[in-house]
Kinemage of the C-alpha trace (Angstrom):
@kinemage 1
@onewidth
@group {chain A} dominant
@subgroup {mainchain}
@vectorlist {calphas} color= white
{ca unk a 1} P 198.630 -174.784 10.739
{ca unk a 2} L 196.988 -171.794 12.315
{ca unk a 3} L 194.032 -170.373 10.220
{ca unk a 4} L 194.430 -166.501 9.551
{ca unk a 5} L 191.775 -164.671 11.402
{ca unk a 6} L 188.866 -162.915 9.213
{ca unk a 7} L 189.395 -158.982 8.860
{ca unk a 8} L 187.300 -156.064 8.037
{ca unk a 9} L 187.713 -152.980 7.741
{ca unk a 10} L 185.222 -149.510 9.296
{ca unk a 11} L 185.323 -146.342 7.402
{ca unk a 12} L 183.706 -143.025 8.392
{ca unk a 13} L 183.815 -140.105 6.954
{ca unk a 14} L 185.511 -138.083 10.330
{ca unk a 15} L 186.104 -134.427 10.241
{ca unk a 16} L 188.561 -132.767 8.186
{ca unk a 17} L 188.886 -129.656 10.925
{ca unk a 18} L 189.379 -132.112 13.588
{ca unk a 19} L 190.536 -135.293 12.488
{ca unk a 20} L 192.119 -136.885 15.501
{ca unk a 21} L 188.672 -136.920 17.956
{ca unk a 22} L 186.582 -139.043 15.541
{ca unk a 23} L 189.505 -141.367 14.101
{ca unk a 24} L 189.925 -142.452 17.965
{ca unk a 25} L 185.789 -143.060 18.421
{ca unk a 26} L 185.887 -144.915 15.271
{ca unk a 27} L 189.251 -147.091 16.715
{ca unk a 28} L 187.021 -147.487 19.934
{ca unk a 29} L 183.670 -148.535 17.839
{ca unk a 30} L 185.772 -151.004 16.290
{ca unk a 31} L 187.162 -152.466 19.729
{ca unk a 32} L 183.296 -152.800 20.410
{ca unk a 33} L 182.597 -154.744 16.943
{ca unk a 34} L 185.336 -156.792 17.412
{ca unk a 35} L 184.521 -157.927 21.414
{ca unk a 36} L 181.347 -159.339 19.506
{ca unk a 37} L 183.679 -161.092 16.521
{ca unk a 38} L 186.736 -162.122 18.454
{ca unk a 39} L 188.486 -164.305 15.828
{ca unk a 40} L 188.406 -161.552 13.454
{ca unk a 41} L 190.708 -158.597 13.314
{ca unk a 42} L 188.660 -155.015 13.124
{ca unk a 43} L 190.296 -152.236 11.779
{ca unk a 44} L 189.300 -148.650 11.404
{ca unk a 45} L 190.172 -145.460 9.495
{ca unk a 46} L 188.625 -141.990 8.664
{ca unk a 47} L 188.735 -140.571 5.474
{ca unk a 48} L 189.467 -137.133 6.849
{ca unk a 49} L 192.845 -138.578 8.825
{ca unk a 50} L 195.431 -138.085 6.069
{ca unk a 51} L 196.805 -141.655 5.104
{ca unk a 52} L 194.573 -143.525 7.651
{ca unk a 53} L 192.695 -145.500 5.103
{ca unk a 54} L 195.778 -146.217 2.676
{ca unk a 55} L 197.666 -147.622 5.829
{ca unk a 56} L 195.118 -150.059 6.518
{ca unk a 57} L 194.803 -150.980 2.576
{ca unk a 58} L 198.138 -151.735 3.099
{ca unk a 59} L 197.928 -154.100 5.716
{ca unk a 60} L 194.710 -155.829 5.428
{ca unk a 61} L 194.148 -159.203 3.595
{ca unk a 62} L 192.792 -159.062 0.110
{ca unk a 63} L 188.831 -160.186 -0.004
{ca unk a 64} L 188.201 -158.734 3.363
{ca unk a 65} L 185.301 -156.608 3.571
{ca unk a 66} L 184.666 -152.658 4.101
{ca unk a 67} L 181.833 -151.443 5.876
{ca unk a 68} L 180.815 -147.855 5.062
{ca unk a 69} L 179.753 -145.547 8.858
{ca unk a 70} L 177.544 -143.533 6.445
{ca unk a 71} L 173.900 -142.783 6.585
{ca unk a 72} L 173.869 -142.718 2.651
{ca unk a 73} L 175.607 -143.913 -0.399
{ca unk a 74} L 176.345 -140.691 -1.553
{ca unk a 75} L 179.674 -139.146 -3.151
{ca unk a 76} L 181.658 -140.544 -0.216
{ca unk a 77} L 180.799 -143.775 -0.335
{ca unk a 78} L 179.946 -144.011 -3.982
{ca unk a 79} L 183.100 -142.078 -5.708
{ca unk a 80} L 185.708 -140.887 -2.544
{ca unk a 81} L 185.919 -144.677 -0.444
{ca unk a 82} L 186.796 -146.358 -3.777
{ca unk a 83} L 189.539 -144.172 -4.875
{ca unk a 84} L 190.925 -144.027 -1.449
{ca unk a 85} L 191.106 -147.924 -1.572
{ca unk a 86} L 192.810 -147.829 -4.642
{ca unk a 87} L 192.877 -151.161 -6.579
{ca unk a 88} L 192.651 -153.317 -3.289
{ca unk a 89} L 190.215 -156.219 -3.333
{ca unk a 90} L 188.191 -154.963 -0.734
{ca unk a 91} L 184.287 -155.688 -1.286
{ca unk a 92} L 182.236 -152.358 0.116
{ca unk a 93} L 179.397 -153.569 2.105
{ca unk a 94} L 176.283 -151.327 2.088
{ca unk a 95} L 176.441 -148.230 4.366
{ca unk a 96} L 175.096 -148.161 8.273
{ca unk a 97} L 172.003 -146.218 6.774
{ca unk a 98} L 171.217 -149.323 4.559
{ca unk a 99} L 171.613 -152.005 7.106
{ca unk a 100} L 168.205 -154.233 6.832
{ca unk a 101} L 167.873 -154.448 10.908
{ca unk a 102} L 168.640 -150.640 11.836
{ca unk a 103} L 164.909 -149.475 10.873
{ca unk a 104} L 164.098 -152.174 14.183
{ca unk a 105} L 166.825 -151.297 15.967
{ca unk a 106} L 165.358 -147.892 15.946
{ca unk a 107} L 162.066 -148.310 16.175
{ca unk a 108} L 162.958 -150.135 19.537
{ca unk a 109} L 165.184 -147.915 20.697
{ca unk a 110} L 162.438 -145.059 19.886
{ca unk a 111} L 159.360 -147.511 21.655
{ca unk a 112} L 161.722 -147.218 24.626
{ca unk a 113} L 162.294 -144.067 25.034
{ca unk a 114} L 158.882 -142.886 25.085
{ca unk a 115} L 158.182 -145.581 27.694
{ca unk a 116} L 161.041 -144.652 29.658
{ca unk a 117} L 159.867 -140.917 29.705
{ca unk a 118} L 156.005 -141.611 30.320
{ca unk a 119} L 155.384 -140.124 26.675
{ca unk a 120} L 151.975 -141.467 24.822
{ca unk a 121} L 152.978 -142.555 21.452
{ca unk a 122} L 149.688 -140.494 19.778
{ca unk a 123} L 150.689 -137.482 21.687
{ca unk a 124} L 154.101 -137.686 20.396
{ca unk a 125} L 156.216 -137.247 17.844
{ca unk a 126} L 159.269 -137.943 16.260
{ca unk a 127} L 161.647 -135.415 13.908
{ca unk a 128} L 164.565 -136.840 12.170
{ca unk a 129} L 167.256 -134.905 11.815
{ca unk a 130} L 169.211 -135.621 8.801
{ca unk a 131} L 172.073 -134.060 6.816
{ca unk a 132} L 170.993 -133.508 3.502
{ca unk a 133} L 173.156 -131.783 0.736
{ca unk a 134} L 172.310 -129.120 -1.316
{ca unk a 135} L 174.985 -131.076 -4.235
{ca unk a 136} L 172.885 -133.965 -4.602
{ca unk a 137} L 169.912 -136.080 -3.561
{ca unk a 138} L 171.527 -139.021 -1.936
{ca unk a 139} L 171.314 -138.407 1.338
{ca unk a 140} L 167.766 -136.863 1.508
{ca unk a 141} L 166.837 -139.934 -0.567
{ca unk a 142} L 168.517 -142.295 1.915
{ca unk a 143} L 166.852 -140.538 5.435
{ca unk a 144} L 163.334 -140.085 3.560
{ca unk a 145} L 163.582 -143.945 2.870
{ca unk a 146} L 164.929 -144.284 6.484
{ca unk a 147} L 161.541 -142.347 8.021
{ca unk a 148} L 159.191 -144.707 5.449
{ca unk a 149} L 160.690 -147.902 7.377
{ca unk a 150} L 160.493 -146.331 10.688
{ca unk a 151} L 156.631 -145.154 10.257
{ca unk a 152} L 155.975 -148.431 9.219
{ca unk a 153} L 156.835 -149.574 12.885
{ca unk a 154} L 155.848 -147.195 14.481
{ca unk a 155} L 152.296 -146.956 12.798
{ca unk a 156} L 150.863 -143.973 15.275
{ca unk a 157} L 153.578 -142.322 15.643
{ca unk a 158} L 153.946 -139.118 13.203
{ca unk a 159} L 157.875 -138.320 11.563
{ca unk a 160} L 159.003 -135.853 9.955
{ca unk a 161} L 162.138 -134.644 8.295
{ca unk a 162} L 164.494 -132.085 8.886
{ca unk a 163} L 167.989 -131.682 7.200
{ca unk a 164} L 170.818 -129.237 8.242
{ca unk a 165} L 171.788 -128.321 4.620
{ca unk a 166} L 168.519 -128.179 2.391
{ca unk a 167} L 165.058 -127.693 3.211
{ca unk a 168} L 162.808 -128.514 5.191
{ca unk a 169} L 165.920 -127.311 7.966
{ca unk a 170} L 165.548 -129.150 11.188
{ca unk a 171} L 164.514 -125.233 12.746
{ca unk a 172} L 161.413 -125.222 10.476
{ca unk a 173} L 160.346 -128.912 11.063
{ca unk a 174} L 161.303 -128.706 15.048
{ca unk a 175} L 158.437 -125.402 15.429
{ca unk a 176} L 155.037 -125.734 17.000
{ca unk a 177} L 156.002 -130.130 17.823
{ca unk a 178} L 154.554 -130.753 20.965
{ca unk a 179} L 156.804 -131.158 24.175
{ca unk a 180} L 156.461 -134.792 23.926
{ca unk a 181} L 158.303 -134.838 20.738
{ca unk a 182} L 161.878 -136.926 19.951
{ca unk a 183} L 164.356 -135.649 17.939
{ca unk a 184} L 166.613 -138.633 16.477
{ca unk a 185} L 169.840 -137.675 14.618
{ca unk a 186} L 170.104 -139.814 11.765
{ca unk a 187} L 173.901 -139.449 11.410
{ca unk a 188} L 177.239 -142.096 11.847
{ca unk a 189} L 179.374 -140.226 14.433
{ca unk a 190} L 178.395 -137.406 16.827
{ca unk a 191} L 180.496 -134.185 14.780
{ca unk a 192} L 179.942 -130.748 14.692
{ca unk a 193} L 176.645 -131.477 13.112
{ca unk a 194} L 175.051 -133.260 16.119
{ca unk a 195} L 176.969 -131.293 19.113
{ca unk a 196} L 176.474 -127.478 17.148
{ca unk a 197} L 173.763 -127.469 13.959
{ca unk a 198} L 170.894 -130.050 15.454
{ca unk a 199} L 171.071 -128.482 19.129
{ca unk a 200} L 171.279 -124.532 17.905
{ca unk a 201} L 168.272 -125.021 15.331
{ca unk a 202} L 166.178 -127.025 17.928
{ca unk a 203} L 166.619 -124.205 20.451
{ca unk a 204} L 165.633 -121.322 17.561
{ca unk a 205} L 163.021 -123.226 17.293
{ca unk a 206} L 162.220 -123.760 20.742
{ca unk a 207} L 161.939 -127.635 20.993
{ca unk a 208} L 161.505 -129.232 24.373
{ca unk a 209} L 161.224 -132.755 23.562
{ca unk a 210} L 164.249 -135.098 24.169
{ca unk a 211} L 167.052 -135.677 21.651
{ca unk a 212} L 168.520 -139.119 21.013
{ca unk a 213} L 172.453 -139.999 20.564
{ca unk a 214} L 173.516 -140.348 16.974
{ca unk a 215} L 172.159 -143.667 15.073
{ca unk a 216} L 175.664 -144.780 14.782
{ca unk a 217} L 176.623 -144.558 18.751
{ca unk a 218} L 174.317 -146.105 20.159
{ca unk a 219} L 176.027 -149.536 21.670
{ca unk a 220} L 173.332 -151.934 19.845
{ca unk a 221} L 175.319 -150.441 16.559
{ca unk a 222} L 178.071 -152.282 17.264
{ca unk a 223} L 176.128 -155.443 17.170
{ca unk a 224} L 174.390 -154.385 13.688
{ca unk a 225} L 177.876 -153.745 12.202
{ca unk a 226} L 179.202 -156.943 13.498
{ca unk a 227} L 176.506 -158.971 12.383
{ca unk a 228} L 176.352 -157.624 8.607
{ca unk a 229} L 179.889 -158.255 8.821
{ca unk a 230} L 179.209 -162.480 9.571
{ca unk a 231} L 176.016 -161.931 6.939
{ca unk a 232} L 178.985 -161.002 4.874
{ca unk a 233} L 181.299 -163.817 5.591
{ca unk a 234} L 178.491 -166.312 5.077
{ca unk a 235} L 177.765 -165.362 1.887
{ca unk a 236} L 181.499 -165.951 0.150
């Protein structure tokens, strides 16, 4: 008798004025996460594509596990993500902001890119650009946490914090950083947020260092989520 493959299932937030673009990245993510788990089956769903997550709910074995494309366990994750799964027994994993191995992942990926660019660590530094909410303090909590890991990694390099919807704003961090400075984007999928808000407040504040992908597309991510996903099967 054939053993039924492992499933799991990816949940981002997407974008309510634009649904379609980021419910496709998240289906393609998912391809990625499951080239590195073949005997499982990988699904994937935005909250903002109307029935997307119920239609996978629907489908997916009972037990199998739900990882969260958030930076922060915030109302989406904490309140929204349960009621759109209903009363499915579907375990919800800890968010991509929460992951033990993405402070290293980052810190790597951060090591790198100064190398690549000839930048001197002490001459640099590094602004994270977060989203921040002016409802609530999860997701300052969660990218101030996220900075504490990565400084202790990165021990001379100096972070700070920027968020695009409560102070500090990314414009007021990003003035007077030297032109050796990173700007990371500590956010799940590259929306309106990374492609409009991070670029147009760098540029009033006339930053000339380099800006890094999103967190969430980098292709190592795929590996992280994948491999909390085992952590997760080895543990039931």
């Amino acid at each position: 008798m054939t053993q039924r493959k492992r499933e799991a299932l990816i949940v981002a937030h997407g974008q309510p004025s634009a649904p379609v673009p980021p419910d496709l990245w998240l289906q393609g993510f998912a391809k990625a996460v499951n080239n590195r788990l073949p005997d499982w089956i990988i699904r994937a769903a935005t909250l903002a594509m109307p029935g997307a997550v119920e239609r996978q709910v629907a489908e997916i074995q009972s037990g199998s596990p739900v990882f969260p494309m958030f930076m922060a366990d915030g109302f989406f994750v904490s309140r929204m993500l349960p009621k759109r799964l209903g009363d499915a027994d579907l375990p919800i994993l800890p968010p991509l902001g929460f992951d033990k191995s993405l402070p290293d992942l980052a810190a790597k990926r951060v090591r790198q890119t100064l190398s690549d660019h000839g930048k001197n660590k002490t001459q640099s530094h590094l602004l994270l650009a977060a989203h921040g909410s002016a409802k609530g303090t999860k997701a300052a909590e969660s990218a101030i946490a996220f900075r504490n890991a990565l400084l202790n990694r990165c021990e001379d390099l100096k972070i700070s914090l920027g968020f695009v919807e409560e102070a500090p704003f990314i414009a007021d961090a990003a003035r007077d950083l030297p032109p050796d400075s990173l700007c990371l984007p500590f956010f799940a999928l590259e929306g309106d947020h990374c492609r409009q808000d991070i670029p147009q407040a760098l540029e009033e504040a006339f930053f000339s260092g380099i800006t890094l992908p999103p967190i969430g597309t980098w292709s190592e991510t795929a590996k992280l989520v994948a491999d909390a996903l085992l952590r997760c099967s080895y543990s039931d």
